[in-house]
C-alpha positions as CSV (number, residue, x, y, z in Angstrom):
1,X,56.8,84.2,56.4
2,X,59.6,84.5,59.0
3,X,60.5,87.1,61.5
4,X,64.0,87.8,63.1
5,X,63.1,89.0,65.9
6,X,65.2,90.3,69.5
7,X,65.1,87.3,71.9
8,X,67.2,88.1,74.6
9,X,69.5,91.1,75.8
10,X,72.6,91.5,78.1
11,X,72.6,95.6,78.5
12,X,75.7,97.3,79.3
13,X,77.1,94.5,81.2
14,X,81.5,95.1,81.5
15,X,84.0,93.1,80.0
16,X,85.7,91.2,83.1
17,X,89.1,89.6,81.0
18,X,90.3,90.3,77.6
19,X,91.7,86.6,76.9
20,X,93.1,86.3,73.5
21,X,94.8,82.4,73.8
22,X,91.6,81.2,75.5
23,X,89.4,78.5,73.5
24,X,86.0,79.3,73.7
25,X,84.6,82.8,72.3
26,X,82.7,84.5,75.1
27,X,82.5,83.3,78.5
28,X,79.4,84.9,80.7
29,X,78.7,84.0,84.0
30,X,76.2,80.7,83.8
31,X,73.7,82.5,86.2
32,X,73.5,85.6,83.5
33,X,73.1,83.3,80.6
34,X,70.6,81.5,82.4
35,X,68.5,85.1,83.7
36,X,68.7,85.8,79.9
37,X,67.3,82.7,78.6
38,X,70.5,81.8,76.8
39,X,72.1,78.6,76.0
40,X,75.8,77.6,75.9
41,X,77.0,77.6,72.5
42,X,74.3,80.2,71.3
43,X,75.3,82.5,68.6
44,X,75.1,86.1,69.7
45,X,76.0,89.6,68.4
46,X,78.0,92.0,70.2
47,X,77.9,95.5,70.7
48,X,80.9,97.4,72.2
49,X,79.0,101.1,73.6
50,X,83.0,102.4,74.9
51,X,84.5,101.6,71.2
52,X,81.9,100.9,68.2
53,X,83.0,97.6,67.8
54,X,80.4,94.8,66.6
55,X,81.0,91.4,65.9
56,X,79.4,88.3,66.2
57,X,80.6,84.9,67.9
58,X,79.2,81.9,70.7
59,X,78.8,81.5,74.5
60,X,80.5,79.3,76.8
61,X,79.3,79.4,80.3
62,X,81.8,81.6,82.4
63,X,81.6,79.7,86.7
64,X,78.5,80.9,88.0
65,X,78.1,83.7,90.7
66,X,81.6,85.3,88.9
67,X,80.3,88.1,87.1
68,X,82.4,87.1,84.3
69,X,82.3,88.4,81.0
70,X,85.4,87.3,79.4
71,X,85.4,87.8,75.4
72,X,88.0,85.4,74.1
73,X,90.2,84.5,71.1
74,X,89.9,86.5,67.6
75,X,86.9,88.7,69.2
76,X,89.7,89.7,71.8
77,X,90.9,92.0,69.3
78,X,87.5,94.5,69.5
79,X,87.2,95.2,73.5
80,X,89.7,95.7,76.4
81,X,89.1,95.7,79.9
82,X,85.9,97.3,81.3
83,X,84.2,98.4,78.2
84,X,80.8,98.8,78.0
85,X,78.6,95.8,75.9
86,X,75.4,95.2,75.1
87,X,74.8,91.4,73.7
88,X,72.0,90.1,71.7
89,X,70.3,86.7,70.7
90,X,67.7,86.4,67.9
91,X,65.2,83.8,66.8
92,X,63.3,83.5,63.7
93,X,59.3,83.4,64.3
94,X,56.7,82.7,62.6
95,X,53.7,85.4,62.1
96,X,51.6,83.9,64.9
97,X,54.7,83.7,67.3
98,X,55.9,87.3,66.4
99,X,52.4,88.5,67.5
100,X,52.7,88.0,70.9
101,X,56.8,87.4,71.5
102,X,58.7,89.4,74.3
103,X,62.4,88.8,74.3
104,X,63.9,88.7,78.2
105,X,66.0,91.9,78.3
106,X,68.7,91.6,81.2
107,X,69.7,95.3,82.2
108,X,73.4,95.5,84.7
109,X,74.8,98.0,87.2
110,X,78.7,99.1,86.9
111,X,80.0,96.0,88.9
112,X,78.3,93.4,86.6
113,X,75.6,93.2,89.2
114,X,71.5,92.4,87.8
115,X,69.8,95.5,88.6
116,X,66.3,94.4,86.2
117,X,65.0,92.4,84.2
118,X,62.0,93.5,81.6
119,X,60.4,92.1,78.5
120,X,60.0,95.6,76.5
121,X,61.9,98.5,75.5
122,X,60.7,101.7,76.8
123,X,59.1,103.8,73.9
124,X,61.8,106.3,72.6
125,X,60.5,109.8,72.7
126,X,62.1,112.5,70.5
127,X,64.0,115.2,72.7
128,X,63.2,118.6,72.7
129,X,65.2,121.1,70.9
C-alpha cells in the first residue's frame, strides 16, 4: 500500500504580484523552492489563510534572492496582494518510507523573509475552556 503523505511546506509566506496575463502558474523565489526541497514545475496545493481560497496549480522558479511569490494566470483569480498562503507538496510512499519520512516545513516572517525551518509539526494541544 501507498501513502500520501506532506512533503514539503511554504507557511504563511505573502503573495508579492497578483499577475493574471503572466504564463507560468506560481512563481516563488528559486532560493525558497530550493530551502523547501521543491522542484520547478512541481504540482502543489494552495491555501489562501486572508480569504479561504484553495486551489491547486505548478511552480516556476521566481529570480532568486526576490522574495517573490507571484501567483499567476487563472489561480490569479483566488488571492490579491499580500494575502497570507500556506503551500503544500505531497508524495506517495510506500509503508517502509512512511515509517520514517519528515517532510521539510519552511516557516516565513511578514516581509517574505525565512525565519525556520523544521521537519515536524508541533503536537496540537486542545485549549482550555
Amino acid at each position: 500500500m501507498r501513502k500520501t503523505l506532506l512533503k514539503s511546506k511554504l507557511h504563511r509566506i505573502n503573495v508579492t504580484q497578483v499577475e493574471l496575463d503572466y504564463e507560468g502558474s506560481c512563481a516563488i523565489d528559486k532560493n525558497f523552492i530550493e530551502a523547501a526541497g521543491m522542484q520547478e514545475y512541481e504540482k502543489i496545493e494552495v491555501y489562501n489563510v486572508t480569504n479561504g481560497e484553495r486551489f491547486s496549480t505548478y511552480l516556476i522558479f521566481a529570480e532568486a534572492g526576490s522574495k517573490t511569490l507571484s501567483v499567476n494566470g487563472a489561480a490569479a483569480h483566488k488571492v490579491s496582494l499580500n494575502d497570507i498562503v500556506i503551500i503544500c507538496t505531497y508524495g506517495s510512499y510506500n509503508e517502509d518510507e512512511s515509517k520514517n519520512h519528515q517532510p521539510t516545513l519552511v516557516y516565513f516572517d511578514k516581509n517574505n523573509n525565512i525565519k525556520d525551518i523544521k521537519n515536524k509539526i508541533p503536537l496540537q494541544k486542545l485549549k482550555s475552556i
